[in-house]
PASEBA-1860 file (N, C-alpha, C; in nm, 3 decimals):
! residues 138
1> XXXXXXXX> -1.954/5.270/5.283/-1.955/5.135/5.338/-1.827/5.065/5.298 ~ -1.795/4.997/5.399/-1.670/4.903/5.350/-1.708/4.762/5.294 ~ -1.726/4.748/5.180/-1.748/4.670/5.101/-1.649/4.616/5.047 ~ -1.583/4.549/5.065/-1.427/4.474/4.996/-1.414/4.461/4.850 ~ -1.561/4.382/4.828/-1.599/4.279/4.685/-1.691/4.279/4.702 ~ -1.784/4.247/4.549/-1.916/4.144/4.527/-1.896/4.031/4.452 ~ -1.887/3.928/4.443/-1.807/3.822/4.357/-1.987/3.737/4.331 ~ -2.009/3.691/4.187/-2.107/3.589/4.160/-2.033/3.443/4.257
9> XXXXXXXX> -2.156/3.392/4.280/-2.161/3.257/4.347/-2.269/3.192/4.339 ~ -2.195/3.110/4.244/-2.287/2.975/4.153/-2.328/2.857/4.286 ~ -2.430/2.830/4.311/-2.477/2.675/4.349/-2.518/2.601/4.231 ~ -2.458/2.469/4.261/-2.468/2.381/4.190/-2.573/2.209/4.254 ~ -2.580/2.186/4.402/-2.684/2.096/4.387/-2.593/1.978/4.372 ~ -2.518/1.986/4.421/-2.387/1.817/4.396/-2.322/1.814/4.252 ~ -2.339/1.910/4.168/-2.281/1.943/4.077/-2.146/1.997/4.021 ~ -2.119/2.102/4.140/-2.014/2.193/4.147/-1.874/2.152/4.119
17> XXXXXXXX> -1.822/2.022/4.138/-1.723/2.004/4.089/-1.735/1.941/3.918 ~ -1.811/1.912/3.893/-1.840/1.908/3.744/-1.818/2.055/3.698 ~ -1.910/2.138/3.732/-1.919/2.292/3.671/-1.801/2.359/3.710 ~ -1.674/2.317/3.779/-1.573/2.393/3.834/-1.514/2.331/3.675 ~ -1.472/2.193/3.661/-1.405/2.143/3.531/-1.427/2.203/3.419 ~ -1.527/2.283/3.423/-1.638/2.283/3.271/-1.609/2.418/3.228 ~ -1.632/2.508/3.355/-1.567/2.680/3.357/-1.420/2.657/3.325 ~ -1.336/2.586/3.410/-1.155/2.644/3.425/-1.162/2.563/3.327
25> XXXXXXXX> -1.217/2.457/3.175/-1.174/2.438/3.100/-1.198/2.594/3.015 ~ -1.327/2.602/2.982/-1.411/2.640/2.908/-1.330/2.795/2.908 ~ -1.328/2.848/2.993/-1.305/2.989/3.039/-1.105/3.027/3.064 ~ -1.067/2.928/3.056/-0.911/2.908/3.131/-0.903/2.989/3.250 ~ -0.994/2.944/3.351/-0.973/3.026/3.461/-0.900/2.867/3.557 ~ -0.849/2.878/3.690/-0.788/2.810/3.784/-0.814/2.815/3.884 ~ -0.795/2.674/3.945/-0.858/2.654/4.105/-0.802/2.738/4.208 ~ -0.766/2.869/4.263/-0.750/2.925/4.375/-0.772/2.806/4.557
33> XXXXXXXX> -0.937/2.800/4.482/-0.965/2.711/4.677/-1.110/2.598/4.654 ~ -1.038/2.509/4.674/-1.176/2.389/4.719/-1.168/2.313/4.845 ~ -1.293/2.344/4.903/-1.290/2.303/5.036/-1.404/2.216/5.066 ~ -1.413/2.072/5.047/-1.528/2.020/5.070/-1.556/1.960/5.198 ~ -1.719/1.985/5.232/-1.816/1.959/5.336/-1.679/1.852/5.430 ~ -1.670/1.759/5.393/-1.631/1.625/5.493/-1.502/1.737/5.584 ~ -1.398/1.835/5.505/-1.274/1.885/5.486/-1.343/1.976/5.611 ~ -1.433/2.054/5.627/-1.496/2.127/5.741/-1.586/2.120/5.803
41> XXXXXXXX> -1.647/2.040/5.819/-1.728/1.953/5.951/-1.735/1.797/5.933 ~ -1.610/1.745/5.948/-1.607/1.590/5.968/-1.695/1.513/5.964 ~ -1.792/1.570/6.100/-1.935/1.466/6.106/-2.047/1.543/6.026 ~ -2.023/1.549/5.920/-2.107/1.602/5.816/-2.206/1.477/5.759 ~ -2.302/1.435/5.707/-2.347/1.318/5.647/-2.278/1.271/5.550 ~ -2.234/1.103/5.524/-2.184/1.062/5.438/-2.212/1.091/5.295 ~ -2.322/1.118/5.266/-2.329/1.155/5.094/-2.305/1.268/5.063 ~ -2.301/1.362/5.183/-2.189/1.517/5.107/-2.077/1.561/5.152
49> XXXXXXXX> -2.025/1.448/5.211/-1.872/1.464/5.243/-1.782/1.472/5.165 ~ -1.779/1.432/5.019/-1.723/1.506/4.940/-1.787/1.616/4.819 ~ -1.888/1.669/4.875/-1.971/1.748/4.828/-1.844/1.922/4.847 ~ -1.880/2.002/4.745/-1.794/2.137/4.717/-1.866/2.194/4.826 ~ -1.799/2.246/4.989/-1.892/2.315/5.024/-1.832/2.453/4.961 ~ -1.710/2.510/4.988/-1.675/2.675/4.880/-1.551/2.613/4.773 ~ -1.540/2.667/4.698/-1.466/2.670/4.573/-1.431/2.830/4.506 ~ -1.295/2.889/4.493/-1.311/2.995/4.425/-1.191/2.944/4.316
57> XXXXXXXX> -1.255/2.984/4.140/-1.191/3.012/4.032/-1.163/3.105/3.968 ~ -1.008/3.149/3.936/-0.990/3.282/3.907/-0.918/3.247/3.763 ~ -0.982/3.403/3.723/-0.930/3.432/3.581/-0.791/3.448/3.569 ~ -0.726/3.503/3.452/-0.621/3.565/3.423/-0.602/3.676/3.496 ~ -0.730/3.784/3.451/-0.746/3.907/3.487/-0.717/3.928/3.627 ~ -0.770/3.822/3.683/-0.758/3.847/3.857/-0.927/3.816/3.875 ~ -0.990/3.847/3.811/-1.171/3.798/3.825/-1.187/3.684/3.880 ~ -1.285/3.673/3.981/-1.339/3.504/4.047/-1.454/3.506/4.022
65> XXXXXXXX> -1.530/3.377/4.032/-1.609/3.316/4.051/-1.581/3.231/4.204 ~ -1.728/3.187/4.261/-1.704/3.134/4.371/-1.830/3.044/4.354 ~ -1.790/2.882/4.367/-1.922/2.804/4.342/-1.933/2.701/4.499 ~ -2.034/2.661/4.464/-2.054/2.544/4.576/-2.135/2.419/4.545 ~ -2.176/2.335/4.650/-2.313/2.256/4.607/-2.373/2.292/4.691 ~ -2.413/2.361/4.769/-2.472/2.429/4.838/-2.520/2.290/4.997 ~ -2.586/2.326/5.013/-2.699/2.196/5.111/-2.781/2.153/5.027 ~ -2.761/2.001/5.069/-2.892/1.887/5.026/-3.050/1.925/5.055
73> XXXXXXXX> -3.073/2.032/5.104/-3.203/2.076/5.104/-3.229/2.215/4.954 ~ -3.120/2.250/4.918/-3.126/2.365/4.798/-3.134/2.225/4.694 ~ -3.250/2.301/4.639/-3.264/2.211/4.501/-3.248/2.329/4.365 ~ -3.124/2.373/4.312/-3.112/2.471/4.250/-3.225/2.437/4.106 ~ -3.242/2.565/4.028/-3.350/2.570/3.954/-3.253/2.660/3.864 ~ -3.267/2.669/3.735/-3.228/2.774/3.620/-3.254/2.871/3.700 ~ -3.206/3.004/3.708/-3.207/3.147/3.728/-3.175/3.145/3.868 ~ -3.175/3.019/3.951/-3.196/3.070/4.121/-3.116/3.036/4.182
81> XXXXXXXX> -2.956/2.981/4.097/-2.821/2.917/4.219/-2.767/3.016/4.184 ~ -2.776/3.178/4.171/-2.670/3.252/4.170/-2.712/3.346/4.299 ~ -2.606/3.375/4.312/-2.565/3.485/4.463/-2.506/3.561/4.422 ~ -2.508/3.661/4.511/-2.410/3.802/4.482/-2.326/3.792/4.667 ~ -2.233/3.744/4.646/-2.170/3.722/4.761/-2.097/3.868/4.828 ~ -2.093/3.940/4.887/-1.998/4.042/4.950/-1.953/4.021/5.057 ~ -1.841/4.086/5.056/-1.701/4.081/5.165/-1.676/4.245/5.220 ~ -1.740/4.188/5.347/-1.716/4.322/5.431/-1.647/4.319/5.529
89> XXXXXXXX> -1.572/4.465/5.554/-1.452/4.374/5.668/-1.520/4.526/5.819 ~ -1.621/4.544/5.822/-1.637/4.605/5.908/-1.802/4.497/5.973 ~ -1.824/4.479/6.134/-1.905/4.409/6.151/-2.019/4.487/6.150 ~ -2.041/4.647/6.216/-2.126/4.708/6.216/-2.191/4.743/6.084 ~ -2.108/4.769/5.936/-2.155/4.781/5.858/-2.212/4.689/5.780 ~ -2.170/4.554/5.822/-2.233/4.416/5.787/-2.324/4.413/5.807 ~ -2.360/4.465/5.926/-2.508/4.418/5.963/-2.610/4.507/5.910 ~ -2.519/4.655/5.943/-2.662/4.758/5.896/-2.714/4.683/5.736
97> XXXXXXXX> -2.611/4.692/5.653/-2.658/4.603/5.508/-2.699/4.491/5.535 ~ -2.692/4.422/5.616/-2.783/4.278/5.579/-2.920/4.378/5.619 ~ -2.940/4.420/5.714/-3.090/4.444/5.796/-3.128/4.539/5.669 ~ -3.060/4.638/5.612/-3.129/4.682/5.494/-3.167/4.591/5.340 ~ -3.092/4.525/5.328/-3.137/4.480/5.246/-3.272/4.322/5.261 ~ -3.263/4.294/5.359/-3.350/4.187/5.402/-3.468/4.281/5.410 ~ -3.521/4.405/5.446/-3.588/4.448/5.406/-3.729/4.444/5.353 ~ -3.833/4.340/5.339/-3.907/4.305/5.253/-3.889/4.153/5.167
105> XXXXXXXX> -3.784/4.147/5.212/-3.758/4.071/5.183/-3.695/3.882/5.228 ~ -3.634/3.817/5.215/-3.641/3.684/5.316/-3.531/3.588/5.346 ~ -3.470/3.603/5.481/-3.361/3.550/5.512/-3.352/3.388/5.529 ~ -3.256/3.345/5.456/-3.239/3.247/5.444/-3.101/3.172/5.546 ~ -3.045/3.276/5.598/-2.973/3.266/5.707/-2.916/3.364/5.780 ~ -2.957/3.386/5.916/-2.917/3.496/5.968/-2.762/3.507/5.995 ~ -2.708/3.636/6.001/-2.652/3.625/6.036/-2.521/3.528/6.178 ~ -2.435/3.502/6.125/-2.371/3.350/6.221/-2.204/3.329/6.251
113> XXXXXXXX> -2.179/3.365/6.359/-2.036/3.300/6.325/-1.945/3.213/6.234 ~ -1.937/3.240/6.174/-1.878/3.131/6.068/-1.726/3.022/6.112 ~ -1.711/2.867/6.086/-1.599/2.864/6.073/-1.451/2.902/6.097 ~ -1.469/3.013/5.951/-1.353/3.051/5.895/-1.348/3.149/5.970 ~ -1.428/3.197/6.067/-1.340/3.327/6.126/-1.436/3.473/6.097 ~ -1.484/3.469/6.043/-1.601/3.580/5.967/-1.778/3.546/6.042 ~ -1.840/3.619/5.978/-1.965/3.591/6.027/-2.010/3.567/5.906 ~ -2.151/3.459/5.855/-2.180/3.470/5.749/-2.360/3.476/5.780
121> XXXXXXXX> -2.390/3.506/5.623/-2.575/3.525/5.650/-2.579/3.518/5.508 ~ -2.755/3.474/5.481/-2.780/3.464/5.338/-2.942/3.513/5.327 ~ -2.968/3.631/5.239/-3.113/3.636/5.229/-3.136/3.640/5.051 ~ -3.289/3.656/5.041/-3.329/3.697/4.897/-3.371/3.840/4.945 ~ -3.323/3.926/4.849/-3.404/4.114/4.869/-3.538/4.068/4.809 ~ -3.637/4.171/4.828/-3.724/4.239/4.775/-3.776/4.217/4.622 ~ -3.656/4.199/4.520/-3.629/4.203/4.392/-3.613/4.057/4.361 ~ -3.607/3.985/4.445/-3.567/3.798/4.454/-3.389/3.779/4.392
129> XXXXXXXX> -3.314/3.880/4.428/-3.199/3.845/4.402/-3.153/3.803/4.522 ~ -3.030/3.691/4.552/-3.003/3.635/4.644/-2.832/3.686/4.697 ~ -2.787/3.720/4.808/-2.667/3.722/4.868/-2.612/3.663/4.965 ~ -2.536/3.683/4.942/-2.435/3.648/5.038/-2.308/3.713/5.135 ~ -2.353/3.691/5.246/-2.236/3.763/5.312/-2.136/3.703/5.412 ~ -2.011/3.804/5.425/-1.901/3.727/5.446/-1.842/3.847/5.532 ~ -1.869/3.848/5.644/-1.841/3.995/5.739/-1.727/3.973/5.877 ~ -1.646/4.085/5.836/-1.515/4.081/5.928/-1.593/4.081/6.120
137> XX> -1.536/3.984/6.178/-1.547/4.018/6.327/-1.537/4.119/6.387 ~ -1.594/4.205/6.483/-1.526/4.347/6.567/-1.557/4.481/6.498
END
């Protein structure tokens, strides 16, 4: 499978730019990308227009993290704002892995054109771990 990456991806719940300060102090990692809600859909609602919709912080090493505040309907909980985000740059193999791993398990967004150019989708497996995907067009 062409799998690029799996990178953790923190939700934070309107938090995320607090927890971005708190890591790149804490950790000396650096802002790579913040892109908030208002910055990619204009007519977004006023109280999360400057809400983190993606954020990636990178280490020294070259290691990221990738956080957000996710949507005003995620009410994150201890153990349940992390994702396992992957970057696939083939579309057919995107999908066969989403459809396998959704599996038994429960999509929280199907697969979608994205934005940025990619397709994106989000489920929980079987196991209640949560992903994320980020799949090349074609």
């Amino acid at each position: 499978m062409a799998i690029k990456s799996a990178t953790p991806y923190l939700v934070f719940g309107g938090k995320a730019e607090e927890a971005i300060a708190f890591y790149s102090g804490a950790l000396g990692a650096k802002v790579q990308t913040l892109q908030r809600f208002g910055d990619m859909q204009p007519d977004c609602p006023a109280a999360i227009k400057n809400w983190v919709a993606h954020a990636v912080i990178q280490f020294d090493s070259g290691a990221t993290l990738m956080l957000s505040d996710g949507s005003p309907e995620d009410k994150p909980t201890p153990g349940s704002s992390t994702h396992v985000a992957l970057d696939i740059d083939s579309a057919a193999q995107g999908k066969a892995a989403f459809d396998a791993l959704s599996k038994g398990g429960t999509v929280s967004q199907p697969l979608i054109e994205a934005p940025w150019g990619a397709q994106f989708g989000a489920l929980q497996d079987r196991y209640g771990i949560r992903w994320m995907f980020n799949v090349a067009k074609g």
